[in-house]
C-alpha positions as CSV (number, residue, x, y, z in Angstrom):
1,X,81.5,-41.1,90.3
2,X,83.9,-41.0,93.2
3,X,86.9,-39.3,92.9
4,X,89.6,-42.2,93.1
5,X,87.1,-43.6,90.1
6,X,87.8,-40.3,88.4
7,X,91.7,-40.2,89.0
8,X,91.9,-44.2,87.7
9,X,89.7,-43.4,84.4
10,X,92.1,-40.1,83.9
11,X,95.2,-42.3,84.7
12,X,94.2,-45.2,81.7
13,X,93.1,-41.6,79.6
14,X,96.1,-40.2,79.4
15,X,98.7,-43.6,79.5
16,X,96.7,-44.5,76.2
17,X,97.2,-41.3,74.6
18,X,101.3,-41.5,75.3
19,X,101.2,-44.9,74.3
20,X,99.6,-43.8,70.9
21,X,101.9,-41.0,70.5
22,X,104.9,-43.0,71.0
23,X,104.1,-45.6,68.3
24,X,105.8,-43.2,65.7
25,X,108.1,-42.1,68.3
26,X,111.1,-43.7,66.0
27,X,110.9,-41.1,63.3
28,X,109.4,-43.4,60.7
29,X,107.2,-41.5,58.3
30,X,105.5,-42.8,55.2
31,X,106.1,-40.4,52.4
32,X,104.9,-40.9,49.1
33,X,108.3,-41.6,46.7
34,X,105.7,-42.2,43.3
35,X,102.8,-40.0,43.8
36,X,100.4,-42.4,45.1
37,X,98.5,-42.9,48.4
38,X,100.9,-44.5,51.4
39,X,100.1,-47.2,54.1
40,X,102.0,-48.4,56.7
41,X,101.2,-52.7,57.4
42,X,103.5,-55.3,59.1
43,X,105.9,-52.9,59.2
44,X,105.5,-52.5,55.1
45,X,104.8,-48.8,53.7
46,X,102.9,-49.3,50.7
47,X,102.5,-47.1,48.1
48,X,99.2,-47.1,45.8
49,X,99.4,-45.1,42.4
50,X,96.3,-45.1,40.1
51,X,95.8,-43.9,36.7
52,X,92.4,-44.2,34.7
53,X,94.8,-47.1,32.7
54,X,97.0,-48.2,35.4
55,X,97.2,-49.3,39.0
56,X,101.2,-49.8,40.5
57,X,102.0,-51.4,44.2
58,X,105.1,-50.2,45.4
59,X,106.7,-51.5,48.8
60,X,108.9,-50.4,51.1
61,X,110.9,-52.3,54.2
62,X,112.2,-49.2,56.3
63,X,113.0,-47.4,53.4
64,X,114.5,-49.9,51.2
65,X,112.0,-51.4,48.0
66,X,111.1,-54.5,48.1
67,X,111.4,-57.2,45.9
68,X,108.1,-58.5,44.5
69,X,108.8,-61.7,43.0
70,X,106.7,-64.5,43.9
71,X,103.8,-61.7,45.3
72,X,100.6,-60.7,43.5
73,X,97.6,-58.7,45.2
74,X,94.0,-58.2,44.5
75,X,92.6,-54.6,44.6
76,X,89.4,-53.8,45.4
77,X,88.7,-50.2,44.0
78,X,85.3,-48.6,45.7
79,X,83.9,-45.2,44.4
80,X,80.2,-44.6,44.6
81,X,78.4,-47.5,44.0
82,X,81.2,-49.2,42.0
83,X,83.2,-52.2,42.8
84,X,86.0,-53.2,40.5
85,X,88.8,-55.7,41.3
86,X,92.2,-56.0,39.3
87,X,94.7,-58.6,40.3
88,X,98.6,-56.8,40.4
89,X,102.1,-58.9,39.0
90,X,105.4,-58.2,39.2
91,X,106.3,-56.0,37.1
92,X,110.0,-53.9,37.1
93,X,110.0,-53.6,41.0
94,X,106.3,-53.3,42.0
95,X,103.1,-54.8,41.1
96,X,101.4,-53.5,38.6
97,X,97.9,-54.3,36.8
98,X,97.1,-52.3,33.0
99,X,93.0,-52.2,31.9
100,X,90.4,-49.3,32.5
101,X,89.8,-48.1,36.1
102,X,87.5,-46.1,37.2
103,X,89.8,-44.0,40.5
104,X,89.0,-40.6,42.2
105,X,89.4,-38.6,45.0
106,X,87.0,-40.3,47.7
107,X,88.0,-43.9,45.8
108,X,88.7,-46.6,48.6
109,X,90.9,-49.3,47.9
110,X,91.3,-52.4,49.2
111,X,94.9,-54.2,48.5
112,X,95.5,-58.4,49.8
113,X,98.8,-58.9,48.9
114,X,100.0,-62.1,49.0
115,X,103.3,-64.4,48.1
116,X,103.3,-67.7,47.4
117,X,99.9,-68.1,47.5
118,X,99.9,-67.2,51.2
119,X,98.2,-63.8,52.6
120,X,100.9,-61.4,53.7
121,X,98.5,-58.1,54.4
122,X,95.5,-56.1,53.5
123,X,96.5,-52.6,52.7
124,X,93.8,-50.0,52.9
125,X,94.0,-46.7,51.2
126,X,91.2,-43.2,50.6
127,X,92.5,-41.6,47.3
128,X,92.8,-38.1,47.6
């Protein structure tokens, strides 16, 4: 490789690390306000809590909840070999779904939240 090669491939190196390092340059930082596992999507932190009875959605717009009426999301919980789906409602300021899940540390979810019938983002989450 020559060495101007070298210097270009160092050059697009190192501006993609500082551009990945400045995406969270603002200060934002997803902190979990109910306990549960936090994702950031469309600019939306998500919050997932899970309870062997109960699984709650909360949202976030910088800071600020968000009001769920008119949304629902389908989760898709993953442990093992296991695949179970509950759809979330509205439910005192977060979506919320009540049955028997089966949630872990290692669990993967999968949330599609939606309003109006129209996809607004697929939230990924690992439970701890």
């Amino acid at each position: 490789m020559k060495v101007s090669h070298l210097f270009a491939v160092l050059a697009v190196a190192v501006s993609g690390a500082t551009f990945a390092a400045d995406k969270h340059a603002d200060g934002h930082e997803i902190k979990p306000m109910h306990g549960g596992a936090v994702a950031e999507a469309k600019d939306i932190d998500y919050e997932l809590v899970t309870k062997a009875d109960k699984l709650q959605l909360y949202m976030r717009d910088h800071g600020k909840p968000l009001d769920p009426a008119g949304m629902s999301a389908k989760v898709t919980l993953l442990l093992g070999g296991d695949k179970q789906e509950a759809q979330l409602q509205p439910v005192d300021g977060k979506l919320e779904a009540t049955g028997s899940f089966k949630v872990g540390t290692g669990t993967k979810a999968v949330v599609a939240v939606s309003k109006a019938g129209k996809a607004v983002a697929s939230v990924r989450f690992v439970l701890k």
